[in-house]
MOPAC internal coordinates of N, CA, C and O (Angstrom, degrees):
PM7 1SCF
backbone

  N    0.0000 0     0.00 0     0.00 0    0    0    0
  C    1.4565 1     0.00 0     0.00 0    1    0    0
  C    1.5293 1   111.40 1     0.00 0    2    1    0
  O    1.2310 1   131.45 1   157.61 1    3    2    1
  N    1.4608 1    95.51 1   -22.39 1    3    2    1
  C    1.5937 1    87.12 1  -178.35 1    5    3    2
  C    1.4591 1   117.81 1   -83.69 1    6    5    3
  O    1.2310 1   124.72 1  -174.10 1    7    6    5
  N    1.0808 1   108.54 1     5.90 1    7    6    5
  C    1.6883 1   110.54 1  -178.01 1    9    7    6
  C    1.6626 1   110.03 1   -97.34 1   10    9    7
  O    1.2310 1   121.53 1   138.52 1   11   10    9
  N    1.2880 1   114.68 1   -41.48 1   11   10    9
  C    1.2376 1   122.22 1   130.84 1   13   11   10
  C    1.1804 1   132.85 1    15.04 1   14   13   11
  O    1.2310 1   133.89 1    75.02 1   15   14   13
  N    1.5152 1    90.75 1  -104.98 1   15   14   13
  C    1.6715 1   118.79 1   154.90 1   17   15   14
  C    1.9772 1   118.69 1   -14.85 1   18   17   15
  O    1.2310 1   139.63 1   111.49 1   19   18   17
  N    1.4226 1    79.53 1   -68.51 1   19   18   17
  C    1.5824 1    93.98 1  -172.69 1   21   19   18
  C    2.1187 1   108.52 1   -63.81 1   22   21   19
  O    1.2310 1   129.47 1   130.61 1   23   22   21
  N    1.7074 1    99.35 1   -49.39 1   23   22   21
  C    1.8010 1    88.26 1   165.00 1   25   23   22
  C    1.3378 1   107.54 1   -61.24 1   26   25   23
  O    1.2310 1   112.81 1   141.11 1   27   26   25
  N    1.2610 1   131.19 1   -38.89 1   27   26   25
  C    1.4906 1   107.93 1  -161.06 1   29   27   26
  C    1.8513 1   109.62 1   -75.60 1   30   29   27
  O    1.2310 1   114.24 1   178.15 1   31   30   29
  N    1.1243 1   128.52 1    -1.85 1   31   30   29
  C    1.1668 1   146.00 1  -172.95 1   33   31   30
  C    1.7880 1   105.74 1   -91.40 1   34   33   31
  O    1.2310 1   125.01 1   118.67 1   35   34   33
  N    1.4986 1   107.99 1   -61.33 1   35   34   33
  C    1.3173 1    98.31 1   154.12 1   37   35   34
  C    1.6482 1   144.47 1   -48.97 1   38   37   35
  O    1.2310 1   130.05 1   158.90 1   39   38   37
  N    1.3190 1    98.23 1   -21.10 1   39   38   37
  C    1.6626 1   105.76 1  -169.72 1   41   39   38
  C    1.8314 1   102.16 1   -97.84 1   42   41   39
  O    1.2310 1   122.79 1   155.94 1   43   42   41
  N    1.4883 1   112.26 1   -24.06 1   43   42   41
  C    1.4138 1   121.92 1  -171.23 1   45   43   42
  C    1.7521 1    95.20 1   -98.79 1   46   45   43
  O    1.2310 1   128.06 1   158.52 1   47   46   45
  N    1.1815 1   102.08 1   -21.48 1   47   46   45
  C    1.9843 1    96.91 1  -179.54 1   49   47   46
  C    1.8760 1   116.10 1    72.65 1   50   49   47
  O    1.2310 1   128.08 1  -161.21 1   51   50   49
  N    1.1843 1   102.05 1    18.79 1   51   50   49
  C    1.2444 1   140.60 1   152.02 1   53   51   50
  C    1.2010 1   161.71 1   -99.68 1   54   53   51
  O    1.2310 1   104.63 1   -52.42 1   55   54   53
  N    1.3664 1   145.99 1   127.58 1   55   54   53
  C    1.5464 1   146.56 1  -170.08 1   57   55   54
  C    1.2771 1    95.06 1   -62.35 1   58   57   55
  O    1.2310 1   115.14 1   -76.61 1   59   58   57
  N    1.6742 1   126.83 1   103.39 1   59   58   57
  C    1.2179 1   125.40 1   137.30 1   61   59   58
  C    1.5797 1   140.98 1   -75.21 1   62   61   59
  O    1.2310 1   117.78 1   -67.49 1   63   62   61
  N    1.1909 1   121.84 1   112.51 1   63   62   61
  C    1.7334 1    97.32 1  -168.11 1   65   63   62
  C    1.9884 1    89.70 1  -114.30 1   66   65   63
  O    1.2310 1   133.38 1   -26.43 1   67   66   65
  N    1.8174 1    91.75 1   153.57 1   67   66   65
  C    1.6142 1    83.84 1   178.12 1   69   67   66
  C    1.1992 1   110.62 1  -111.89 1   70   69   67
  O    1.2310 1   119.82 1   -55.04 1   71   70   69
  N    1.2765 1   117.94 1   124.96 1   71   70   69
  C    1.5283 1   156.37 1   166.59 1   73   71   70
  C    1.3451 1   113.66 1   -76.00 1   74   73   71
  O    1.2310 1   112.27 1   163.45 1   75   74   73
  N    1.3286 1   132.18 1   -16.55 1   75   74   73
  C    1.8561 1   126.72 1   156.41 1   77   75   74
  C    1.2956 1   140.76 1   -23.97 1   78   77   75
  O    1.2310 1   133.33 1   122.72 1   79   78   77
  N    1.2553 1    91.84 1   -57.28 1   79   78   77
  C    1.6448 1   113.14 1   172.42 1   81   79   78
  C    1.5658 1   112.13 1    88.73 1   82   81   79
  O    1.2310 1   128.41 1  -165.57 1   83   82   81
  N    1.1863 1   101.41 1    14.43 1   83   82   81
  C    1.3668 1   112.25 1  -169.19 1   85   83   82
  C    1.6535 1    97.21 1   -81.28 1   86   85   83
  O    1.2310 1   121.06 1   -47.48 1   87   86   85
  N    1.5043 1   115.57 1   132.52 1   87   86   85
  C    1.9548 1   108.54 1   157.32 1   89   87   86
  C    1.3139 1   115.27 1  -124.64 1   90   89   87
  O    1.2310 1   127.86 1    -7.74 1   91   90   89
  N    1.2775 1   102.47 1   172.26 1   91   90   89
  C    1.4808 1   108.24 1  -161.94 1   93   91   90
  C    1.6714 1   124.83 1    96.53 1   94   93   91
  O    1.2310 1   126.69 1    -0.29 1   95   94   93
  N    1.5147 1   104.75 1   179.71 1   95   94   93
  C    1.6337 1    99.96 1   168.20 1   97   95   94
  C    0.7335 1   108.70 1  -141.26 1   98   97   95
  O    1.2310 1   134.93 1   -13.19 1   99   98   97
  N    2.0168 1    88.71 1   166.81 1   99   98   97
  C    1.6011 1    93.44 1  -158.08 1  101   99   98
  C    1.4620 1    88.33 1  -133.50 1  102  101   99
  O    1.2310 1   119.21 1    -1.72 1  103  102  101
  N    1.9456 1   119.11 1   178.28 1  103  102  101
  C    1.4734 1   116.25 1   163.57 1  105  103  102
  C    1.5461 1    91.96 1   -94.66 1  106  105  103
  O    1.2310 1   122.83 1   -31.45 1  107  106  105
  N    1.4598 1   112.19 1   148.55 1  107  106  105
  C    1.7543 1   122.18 1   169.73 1  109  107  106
  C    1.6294 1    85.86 1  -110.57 1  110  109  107
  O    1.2310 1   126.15 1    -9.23 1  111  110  109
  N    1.3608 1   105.77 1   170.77 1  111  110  109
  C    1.2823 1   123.74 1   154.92 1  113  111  110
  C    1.6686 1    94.19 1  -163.14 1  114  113  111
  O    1.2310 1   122.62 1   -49.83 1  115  114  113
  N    1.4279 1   112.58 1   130.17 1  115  114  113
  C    1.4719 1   123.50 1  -159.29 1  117  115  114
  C    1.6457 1    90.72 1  -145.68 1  118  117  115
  O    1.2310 1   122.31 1   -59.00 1  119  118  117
  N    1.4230 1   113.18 1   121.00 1  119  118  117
  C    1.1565 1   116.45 1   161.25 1  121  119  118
  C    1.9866 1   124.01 1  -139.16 1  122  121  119
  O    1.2310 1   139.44 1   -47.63 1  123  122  121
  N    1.4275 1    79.91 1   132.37 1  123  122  121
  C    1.7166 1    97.23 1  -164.36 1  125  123  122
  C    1.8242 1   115.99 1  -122.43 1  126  125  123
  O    1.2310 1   121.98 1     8.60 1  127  126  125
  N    1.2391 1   113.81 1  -171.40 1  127  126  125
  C    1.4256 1   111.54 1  -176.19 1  129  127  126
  C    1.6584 1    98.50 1  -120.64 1  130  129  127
  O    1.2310 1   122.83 1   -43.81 1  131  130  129
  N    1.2834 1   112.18 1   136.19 1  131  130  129
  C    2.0064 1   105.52 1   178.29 1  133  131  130
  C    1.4102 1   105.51 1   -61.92 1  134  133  131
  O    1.2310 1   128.04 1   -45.18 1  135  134  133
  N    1.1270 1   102.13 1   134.82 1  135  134  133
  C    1.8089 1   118.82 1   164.47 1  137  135  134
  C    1.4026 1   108.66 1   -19.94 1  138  137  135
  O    1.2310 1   106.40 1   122.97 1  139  138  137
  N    1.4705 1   142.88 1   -57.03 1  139  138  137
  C    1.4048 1   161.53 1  -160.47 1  141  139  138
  C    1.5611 1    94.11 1   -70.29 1  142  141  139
  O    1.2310 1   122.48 1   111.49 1  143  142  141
  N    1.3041 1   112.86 1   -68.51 1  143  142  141
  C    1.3779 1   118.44 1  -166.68 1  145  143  142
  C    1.6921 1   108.70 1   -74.54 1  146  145  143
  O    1.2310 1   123.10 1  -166.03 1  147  146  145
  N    0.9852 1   111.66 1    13.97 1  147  146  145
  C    1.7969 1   107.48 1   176.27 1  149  147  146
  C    1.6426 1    95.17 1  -126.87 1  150  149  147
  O    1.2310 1   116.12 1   171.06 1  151  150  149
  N    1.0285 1   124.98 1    -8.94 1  151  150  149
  C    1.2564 1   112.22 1   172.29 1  153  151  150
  C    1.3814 1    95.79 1  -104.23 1  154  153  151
  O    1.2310 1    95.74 1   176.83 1  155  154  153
  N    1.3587 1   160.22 1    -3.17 1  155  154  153
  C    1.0899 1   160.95 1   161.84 1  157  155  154
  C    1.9629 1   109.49 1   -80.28 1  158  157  155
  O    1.2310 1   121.11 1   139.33 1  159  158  157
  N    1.0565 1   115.48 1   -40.67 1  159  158  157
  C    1.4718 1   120.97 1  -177.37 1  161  159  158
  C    1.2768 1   106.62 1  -147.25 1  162  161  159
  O    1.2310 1   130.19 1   -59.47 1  163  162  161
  N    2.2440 1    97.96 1   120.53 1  163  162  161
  C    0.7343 1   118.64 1   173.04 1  165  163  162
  C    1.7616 1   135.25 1   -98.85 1  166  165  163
  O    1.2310 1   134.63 1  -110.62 1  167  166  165
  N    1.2414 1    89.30 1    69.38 1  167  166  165
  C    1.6517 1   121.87 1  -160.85 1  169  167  166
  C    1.7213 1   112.05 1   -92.28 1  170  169  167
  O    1.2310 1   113.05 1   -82.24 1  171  170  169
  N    1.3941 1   130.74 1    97.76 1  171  170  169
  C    1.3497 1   115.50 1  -176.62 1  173  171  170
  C    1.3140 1   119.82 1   -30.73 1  174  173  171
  O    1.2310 1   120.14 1   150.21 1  175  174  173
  N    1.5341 1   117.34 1   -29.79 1  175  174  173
  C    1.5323 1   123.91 1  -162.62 1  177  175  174
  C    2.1894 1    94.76 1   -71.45 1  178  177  175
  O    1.2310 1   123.07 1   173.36 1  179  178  177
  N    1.1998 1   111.72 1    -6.64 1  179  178  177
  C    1.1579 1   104.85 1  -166.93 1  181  179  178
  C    1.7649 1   108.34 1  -112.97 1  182  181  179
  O    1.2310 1   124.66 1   -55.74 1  183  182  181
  N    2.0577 1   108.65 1   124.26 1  183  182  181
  C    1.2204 1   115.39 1  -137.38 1  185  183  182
  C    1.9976 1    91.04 1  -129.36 1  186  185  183
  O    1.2310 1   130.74 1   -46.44 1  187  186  185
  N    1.1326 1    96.89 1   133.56 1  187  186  185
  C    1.8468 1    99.64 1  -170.37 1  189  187  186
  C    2.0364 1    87.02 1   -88.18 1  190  189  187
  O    1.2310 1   144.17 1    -7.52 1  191  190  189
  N    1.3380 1    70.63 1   172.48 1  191  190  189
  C    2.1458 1    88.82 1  -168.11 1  193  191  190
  C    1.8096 1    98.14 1   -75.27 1  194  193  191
  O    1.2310 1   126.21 1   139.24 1  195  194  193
  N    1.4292 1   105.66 1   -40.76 1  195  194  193
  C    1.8804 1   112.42 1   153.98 1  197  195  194
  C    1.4374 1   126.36 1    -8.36 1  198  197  195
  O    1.2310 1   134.99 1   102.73 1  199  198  197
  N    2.0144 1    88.60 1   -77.27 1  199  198  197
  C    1.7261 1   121.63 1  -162.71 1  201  199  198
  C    1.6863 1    89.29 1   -70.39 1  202  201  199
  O    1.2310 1   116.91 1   119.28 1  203  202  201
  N    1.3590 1   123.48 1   -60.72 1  203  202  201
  C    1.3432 1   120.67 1  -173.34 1  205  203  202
  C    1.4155 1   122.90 1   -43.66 1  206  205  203
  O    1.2310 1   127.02 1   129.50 1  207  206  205
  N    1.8139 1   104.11 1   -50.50 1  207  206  205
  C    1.8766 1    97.05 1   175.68 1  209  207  206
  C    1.1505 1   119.69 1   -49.54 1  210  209  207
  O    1.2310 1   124.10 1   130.45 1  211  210  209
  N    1.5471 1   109.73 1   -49.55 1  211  210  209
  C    1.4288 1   137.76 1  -171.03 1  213  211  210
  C    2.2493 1   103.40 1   -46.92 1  214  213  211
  O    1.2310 1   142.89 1   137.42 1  215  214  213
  N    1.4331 1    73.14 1   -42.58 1  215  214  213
  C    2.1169 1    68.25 1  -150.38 1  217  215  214
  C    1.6496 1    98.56 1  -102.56 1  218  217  215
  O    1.2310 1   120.97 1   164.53 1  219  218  217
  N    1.5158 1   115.74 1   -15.47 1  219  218  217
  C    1.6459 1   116.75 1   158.92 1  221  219  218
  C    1.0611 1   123.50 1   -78.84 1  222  221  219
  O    1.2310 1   114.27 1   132.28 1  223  222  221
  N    1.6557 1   128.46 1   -47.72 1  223  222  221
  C    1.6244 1   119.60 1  -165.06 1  225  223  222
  C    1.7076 1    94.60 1  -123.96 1  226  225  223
  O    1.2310 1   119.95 1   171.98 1  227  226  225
  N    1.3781 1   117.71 1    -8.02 1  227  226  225
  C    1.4808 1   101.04 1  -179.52 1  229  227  226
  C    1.6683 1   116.41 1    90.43 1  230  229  227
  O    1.2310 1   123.22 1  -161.03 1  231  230  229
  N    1.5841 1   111.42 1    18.97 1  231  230  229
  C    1.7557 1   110.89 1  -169.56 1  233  231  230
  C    1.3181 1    90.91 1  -121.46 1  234  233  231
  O    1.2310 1   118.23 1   -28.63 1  235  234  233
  N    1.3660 1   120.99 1   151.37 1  235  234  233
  C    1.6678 1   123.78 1   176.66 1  237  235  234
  C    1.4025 1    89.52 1  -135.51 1  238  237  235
  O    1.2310 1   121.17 1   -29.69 1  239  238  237
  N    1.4339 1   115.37 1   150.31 1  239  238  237
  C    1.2325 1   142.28 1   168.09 1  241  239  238
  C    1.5354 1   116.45 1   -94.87 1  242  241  239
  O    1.2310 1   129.81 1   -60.39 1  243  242  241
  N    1.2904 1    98.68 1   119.61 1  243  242  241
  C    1.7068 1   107.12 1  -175.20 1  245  243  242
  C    1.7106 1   110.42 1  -124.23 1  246  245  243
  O    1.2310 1   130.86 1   -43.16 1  247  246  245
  N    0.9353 1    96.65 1   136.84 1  247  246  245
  C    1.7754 1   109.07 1   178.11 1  249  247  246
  C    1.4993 1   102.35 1   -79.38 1  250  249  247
  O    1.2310 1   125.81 1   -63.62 1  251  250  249
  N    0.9900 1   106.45 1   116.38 1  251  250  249
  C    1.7341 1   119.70 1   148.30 1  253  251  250
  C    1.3601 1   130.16 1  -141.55 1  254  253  251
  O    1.2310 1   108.80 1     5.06 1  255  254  253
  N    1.0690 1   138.57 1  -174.94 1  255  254  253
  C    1.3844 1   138.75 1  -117.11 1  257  255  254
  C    1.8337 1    85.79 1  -132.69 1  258  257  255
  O    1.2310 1   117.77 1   -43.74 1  259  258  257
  N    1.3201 1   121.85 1   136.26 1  259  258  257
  C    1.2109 1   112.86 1   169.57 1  261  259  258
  C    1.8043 1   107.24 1  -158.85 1  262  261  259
  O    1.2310 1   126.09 1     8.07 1  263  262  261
  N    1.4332 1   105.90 1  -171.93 1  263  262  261
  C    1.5329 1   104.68 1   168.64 1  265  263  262
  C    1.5162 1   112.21 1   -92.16 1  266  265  263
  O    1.2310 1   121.10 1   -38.88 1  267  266  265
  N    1.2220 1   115.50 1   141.12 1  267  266  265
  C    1.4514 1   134.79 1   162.94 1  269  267  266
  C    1.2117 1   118.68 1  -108.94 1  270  269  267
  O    1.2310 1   128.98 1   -34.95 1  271  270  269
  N    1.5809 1   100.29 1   145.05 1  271  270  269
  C    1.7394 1   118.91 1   179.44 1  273  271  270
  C    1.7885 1    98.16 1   -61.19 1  274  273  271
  O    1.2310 1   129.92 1   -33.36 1  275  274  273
  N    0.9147 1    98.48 1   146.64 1  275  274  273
  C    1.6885 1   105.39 1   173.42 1  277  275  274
  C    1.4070 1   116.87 1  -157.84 1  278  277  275
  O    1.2310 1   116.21 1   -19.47 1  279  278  277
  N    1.3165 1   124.81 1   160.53 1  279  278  277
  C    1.6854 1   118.37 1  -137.83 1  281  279  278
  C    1.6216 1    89.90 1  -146.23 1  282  281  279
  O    1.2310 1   126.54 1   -73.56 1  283  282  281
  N    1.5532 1   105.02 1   106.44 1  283  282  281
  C    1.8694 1   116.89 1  -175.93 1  285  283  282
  C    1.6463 1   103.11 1   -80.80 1  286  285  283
  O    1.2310 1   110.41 1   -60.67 1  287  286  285
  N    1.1211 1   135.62 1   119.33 1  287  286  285
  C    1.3373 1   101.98 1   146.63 1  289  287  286
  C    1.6417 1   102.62 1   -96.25 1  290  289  287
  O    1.2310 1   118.44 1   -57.36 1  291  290  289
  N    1.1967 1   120.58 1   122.64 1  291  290  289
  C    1.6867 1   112.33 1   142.91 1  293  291  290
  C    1.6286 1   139.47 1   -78.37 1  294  293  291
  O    1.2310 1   125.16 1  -178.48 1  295  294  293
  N    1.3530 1   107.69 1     1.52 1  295  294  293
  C    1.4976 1    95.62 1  -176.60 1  297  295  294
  C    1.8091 1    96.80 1  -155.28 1  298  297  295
  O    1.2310 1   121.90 1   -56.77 1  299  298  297
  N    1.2301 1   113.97 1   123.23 1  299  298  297
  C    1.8046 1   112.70 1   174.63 1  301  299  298
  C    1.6066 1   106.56 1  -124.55 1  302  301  299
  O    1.2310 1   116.24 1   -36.70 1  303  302  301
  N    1.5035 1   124.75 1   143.30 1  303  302  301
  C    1.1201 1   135.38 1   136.48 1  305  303  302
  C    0.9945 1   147.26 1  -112.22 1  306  305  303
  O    1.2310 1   119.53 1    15.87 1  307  306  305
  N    1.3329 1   118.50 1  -164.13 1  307  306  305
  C    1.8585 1   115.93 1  -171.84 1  309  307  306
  C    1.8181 1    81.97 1  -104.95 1  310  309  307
  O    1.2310 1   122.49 1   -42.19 1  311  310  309
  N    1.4355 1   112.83 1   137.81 1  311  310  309
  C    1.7289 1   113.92 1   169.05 1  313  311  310
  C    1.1609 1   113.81 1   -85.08 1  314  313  311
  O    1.2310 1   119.94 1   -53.20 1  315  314  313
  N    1.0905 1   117.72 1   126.80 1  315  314  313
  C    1.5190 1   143.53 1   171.44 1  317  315  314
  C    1.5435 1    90.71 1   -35.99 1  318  317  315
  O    1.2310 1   133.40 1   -37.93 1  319  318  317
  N    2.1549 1    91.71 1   142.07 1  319  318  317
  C    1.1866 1   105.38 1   175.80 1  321  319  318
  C    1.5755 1   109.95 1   -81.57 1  322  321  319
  O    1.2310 1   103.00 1   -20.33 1  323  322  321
  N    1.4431 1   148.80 1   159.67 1  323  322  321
  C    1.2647 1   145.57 1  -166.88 1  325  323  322
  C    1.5606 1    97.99 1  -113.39 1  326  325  323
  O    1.2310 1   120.10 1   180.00 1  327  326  325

C-alpha cells in the first residue's frame, strides 16, 4: 500500500501517506480518466482517480493537515574566487 501511496501522490501532485493498515502485497489494477480529459468531456464513460479508488478498491483520499519537511537556509554567500 505504501507504494501506492507514493503513485497516488504523484498523479494527485500531493503528499500521500498510507493510513490503511494494510501489509504486504498486493496486484492493483486501477483504471481512471486523466484530470485534462475529464474536464474536457463530459461523458459518463469518463472516471476521476477519486471515483476509481472509491468504486474499485474501496480507499478514499482525504485532505488533512499535517507536518512537512521544510528546508531553512540561514546564511548564503558569494564563493570565493580560487
Amino acid at each position: 500500500m505504501s507504494d501506492l501511496a507514493q503513485a497516488l501522490g504523484d498523479q494527485v501532485h500531493r503528499k500521500v501517506n498510507d493510513r490503511t493498515g494494510v501489509k504486504g502485497t498486493c496486484d492493483i489494477t486501477l483504471k481512471w480518466t486523466a484530470d485534462d480529459v475529464v474536464a474536457d468531456a463530459q461523458s459518463e464513460s469518463t472516471v476521476s482517480i477519486f471515483t476509481a479508488l472509491q468504486e474499485e478498491l474501496g480507499l478514499k483520499l482525504q485532505s488533512t493537515k499535517g507536518p512537512v519537511d521544510t528546508l531553512v537556509i540561514d546564511h548564503v554567500e558569494m564563493p570565493s574566487q580560487n
